[in-house]
C-alpha positions as CSV (number, residue, x, y, z in Angstrom):
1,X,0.1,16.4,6.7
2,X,0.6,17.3,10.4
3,X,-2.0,20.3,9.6
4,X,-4.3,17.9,8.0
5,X,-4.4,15.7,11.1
6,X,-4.9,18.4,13.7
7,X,-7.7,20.0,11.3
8,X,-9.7,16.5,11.3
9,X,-8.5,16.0,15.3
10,X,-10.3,20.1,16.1
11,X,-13.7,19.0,13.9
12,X,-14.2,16.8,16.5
13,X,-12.7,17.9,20.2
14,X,-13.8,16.0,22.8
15,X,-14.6,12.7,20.3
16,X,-13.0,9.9,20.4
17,X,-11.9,9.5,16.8
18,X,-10.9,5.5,15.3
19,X,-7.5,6.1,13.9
20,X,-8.2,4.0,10.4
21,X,-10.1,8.3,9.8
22,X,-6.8,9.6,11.1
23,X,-4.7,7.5,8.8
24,X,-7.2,8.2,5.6
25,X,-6.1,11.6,6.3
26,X,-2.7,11.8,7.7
27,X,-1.5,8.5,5.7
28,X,-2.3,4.7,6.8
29,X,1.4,4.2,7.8
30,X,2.5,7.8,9.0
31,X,-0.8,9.3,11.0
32,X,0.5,7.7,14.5
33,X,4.0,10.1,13.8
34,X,2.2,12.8,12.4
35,X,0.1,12.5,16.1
36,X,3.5,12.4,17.9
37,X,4.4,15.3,16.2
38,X,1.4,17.5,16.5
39,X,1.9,16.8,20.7
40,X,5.2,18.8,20.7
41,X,6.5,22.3,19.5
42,X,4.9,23.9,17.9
43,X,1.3,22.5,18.0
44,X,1.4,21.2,21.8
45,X,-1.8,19.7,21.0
46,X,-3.1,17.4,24.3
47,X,-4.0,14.4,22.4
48,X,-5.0,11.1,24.1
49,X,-5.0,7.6,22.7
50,X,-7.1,4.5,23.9
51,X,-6.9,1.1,22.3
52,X,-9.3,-1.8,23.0
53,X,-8.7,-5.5,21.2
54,X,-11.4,-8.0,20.1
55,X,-11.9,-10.9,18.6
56,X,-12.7,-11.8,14.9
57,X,-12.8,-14.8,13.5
58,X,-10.5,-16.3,16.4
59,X,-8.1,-13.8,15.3
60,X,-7.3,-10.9,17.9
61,X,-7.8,-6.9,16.4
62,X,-7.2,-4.2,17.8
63,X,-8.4,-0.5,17.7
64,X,-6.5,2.9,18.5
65,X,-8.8,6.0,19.4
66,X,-7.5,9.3,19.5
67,X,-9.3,12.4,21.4
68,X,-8.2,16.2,21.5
């Protein structure tokens, strides 16, 4: 799955890329451990992560973007 995730991560370098993609491809509850893993041995893959939080509805969401 790691593989899968780094594949879908190089399509688009430089992108931030919403994590609900990542998790269609890495698996909705794993992708943010298959990202840990692809930033140590032996992928060493410089990933960064931004989140940002709204409001629907009165109830507060938020959103994790990844970018390699």
């Amino acid at each position: 799955m790691c593989d899968r995730v780094a594949a879908a991560l190089k399509t688009r370098a430089g992108e931030w890329v919403d994590g609900r993609e990542l998790a269609a491809v890495g698996g909705y509850a794993a992708y943010r451990t298959r990202i840990s893993d692809l930033r140590r041995r032996p992928y060493y893959m410089d990933i960064r992560n931004k989140v940002s939080t709204r409001l629907v509805d009165g109830v507060r969401i938020t959103d994790s973007f990844y970018r390699y």
